[in-house]
N, C-alpha and C positions, 0 to 999 in steps of 0.2 A: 374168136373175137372177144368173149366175153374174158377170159383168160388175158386175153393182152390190157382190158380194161383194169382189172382189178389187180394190176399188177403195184406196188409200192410207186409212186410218187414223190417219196422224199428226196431233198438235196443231197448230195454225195458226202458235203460237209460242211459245216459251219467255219465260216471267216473269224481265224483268230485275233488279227494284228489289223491297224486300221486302214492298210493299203490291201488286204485283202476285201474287209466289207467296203470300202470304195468301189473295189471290183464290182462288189455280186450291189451296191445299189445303180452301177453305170448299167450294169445289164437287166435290172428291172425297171430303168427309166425306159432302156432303148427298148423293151419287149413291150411295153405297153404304149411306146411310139409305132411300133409295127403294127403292131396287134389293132392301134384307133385306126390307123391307115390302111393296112392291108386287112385285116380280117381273120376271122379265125381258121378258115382255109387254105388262105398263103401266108403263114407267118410257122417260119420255118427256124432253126436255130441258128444257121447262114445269115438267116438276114438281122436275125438280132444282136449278131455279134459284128456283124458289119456294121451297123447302127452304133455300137456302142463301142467299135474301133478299137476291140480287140479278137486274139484268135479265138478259133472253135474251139480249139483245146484248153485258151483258157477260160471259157465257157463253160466247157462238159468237167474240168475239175470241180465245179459247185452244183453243177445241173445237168442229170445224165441225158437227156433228152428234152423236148422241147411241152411233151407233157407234164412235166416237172416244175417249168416255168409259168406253164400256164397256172398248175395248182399253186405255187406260189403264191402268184398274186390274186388268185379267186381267193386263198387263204387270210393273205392282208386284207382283202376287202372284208371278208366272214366278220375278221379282226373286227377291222372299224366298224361294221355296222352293231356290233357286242359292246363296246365301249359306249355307242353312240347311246344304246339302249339302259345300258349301268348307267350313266352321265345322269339320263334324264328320269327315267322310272325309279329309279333309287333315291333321289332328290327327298326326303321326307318333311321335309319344313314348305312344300306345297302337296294340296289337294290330290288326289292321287290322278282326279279328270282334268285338274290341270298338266299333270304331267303328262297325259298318255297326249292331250290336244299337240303339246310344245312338239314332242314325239313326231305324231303326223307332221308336222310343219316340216320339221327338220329330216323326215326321210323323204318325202317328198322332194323337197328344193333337193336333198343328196342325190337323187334318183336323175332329176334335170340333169344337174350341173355334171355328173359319172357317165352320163346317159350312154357315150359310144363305147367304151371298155366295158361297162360290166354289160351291153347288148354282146357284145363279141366276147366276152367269156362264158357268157351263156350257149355261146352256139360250139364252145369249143368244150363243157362240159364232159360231152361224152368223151373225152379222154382221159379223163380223172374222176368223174364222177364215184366211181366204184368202186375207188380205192380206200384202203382203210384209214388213211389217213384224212382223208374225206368226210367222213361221218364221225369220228374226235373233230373238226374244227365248226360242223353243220350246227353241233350240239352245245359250242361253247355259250349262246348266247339263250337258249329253252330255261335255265337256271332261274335267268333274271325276271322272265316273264311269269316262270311263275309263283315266284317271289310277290310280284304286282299285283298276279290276283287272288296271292292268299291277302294280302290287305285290303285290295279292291272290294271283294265280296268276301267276307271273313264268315258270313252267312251259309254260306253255298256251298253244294257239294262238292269232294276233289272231282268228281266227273265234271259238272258243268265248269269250273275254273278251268279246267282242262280244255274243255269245248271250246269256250270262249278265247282261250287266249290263241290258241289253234287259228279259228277264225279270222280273227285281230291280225296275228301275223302272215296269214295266207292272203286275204283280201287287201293288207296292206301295200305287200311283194308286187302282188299280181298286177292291182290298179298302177304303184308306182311303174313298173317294167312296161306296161301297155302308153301309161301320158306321158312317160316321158322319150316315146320313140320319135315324137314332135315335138321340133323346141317351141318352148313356151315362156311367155313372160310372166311377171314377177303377179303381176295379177291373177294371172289363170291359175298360178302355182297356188298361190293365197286361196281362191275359191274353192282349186280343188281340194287341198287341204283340210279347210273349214269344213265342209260336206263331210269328206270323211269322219273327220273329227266329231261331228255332230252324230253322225252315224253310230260313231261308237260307242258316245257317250250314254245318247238315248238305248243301248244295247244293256250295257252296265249298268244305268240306273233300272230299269229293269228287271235287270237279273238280282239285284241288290232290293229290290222291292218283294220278289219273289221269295228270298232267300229269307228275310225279315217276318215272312207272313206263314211261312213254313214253320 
């Protein structure tokens, strides 16, 4: 079992000409139509190529199995939430707690608004999870963060920097993936946001106080 897990993931090949990447984005629109719908238990390569109203075959020419697909687009998401975080923590013409506050807001409301695909690629994990291409895209976005708190706490040790942004990113994840299993309005999102955000900031001043006195 473990063996079949940690097996490569990668697409078979990259789309050269632009009738081919039309292909391979018709069948990550339809896989992630299945995948909201059916779930990460019946979403099989069958039905995403049905979905996306071409054959299997020319399906398995980009994507040898249907764990391939799924890493795919848990990859794209990695992607985005990387960008999301360079966008906003890199920002240096604001505060560095203003930037981590915008942060919360904006993965937050992401978390709502993504809420049923990235629940149902979290449950179809375990078929990619373990793969090595897996842990290259897990890693693309730890740079950024700790970039933020070599400036956040310029004071402080690489251990606590470390601590901290661990933290930050774990408690962020977890809160987002638990409030947004119920849809929520713009309000709740806001509240719960702010909470976090305050949470964190009070965390970092803190540490930054500690760090100063040392």
């Amino acid at each position: 079992m473990a063996g079949r897990r940690s097996r490569s993931v990668s697409s078979r090949k990259q789309p050269q000409q632009a009738r081919s990447n039309e292909l391979v984005v018709a069948i990550l629109d339809a896989a992630v139509q299945v995948l909201a719908k059916q779930g990460a238990q019946r979403f099989t390569t069958a039905r995403v190529a049905e979905r996306a109203g071409v054959s299997v075959g020319s399906l398995y020419q980009y994507f040898p199995n249907k764990a391939a697909i799924l890493f795919r687009l848990q990859s794209d998401e990695w992607r985005s939430t990387s960008e999301l975080l360079r966008g906003i923590l890199a920002e240096q013409t604001k505060p560095p707690l203003v930037r981590l506050r915008a942060l919360v807001h904006a993965f937050i409301r992401s978390e709502c608004e993504e809420a049923a695909i990235r629940g149902a690629l979290s449950d179809a994990a375990p078929l990619y999870r373990d793969a090595p291409e897996a842990e290259e895209a897990r890693a693309a976005g730890e740079g950024i963060v700790a970039a933020f708190m070599r400036e956040t706490l310029p004071n402080a040790s690489e251990a606590t920097r470390e601590l901290a942004g661990e933290l930050i990113k774990t408690t962020l994840a977890e809160v987002g993936k638990r409030f947004s299993e119920t849809p929520r309005s713009e309000a709740e999102i806001a509240r719960r946001a702010d909470g976090l955000a305050d949470m964190f900031c009070a965390y970092l001043d803190e540490l930054a106080r500690r760090g100063s006195h040392s």
